[in-house]
N, C-alpha and C positions, 0 to 999 in steps of 0.2 A: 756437205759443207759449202761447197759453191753454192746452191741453190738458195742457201740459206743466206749468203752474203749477197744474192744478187737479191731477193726482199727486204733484206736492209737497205741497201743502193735506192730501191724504187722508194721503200717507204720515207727514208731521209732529204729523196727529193720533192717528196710529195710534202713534207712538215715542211722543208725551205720555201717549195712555193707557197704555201698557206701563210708561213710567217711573214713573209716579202708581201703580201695582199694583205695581212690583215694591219703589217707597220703602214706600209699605206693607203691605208682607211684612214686609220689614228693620226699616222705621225703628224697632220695639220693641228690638230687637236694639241691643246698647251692648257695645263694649271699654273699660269704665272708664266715660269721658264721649262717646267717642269716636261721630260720629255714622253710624251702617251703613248707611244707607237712602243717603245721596250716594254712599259711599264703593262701596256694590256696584252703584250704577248706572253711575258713569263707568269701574270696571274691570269691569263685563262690556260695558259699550257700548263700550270698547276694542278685548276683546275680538272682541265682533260687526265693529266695524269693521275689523279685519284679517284677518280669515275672510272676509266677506263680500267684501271686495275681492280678496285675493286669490281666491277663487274665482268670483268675475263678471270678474276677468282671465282665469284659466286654465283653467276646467273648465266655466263654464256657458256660455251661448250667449245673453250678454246686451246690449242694446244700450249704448252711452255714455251717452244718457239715461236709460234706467234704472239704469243704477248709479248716475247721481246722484240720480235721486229716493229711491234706497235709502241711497245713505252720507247725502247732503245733506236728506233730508226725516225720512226715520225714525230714520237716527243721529245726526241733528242734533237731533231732539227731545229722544229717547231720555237721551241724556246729558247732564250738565247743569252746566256749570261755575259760573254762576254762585248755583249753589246751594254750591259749594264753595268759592267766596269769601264770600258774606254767612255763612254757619258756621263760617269760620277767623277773618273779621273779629271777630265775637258771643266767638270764645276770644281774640283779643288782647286783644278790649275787658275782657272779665273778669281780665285778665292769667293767662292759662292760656297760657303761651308755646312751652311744651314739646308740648301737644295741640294748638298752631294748628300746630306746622315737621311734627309727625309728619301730623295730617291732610293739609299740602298736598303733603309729601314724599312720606306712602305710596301719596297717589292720582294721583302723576305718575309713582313708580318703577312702581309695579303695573300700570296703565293701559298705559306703555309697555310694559313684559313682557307683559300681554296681547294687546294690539297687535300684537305680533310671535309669538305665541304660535299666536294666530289664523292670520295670514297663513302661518307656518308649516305647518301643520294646513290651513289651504287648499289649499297645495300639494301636499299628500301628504306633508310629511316634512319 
């Protein structure tokens, strides 16, 4: 049990420091007011999570707890919703209504096409 919390520990800091490097690459980056840096972490961490599962189902030769220390520690880091609440909240409060429905819409429709994107591409096809 320890052993197994202390891989969660490393893998969760390893997705926080990849999420922290890859928001800023992005976060310079603006569609209008639109903010890049959440919006490209929770759909490629989508992404990674439907890849990654699907191919620690079908092609690698991984244990159950290692997949969870990978979805549950690193792409639970990695991605990060509640960054993409306090950002949508910050646009209603300014009443920017139209950039808070597109931020939370386009990062639940994409995320899920990624998602499934991934897992496709896991499987070969």
């Amino acid at each position: 049990m320890l052993q197994k919390i202390v891989w969660l520990a490393f893998a969760g800091a390893c997705g926080t420091i990849s999420r922290y490097a890859l928001y800023e690459i992005t976060a310079k980056a603006k569609i209008g007011q639109l903010p890049l840096g959440t919006f490209a972490v929770n759909v490629l961490g989508s992404f990674l999570f439907g890849l990654l599962y699907s191919l620690a189902q079908r092609k690698l030769n991984i244990s159950g707890e290692m997949r969870m220390v990978m979805l549950v520690g690193f792409m639970g880091a990695f991605t990060t919703f509640s960054a993409l609440a306090f950002e949508t909240a910050q646009m209603l409060k300014s009443a920017q209504w139209l950039l808070a429905f597109g931020n939370v819409f386009g990062q639940t429709a994409l995320g899920i096409a990624a998602l499934v994107a991934g897992v496709l591409i896991g499987r070969g096809g």
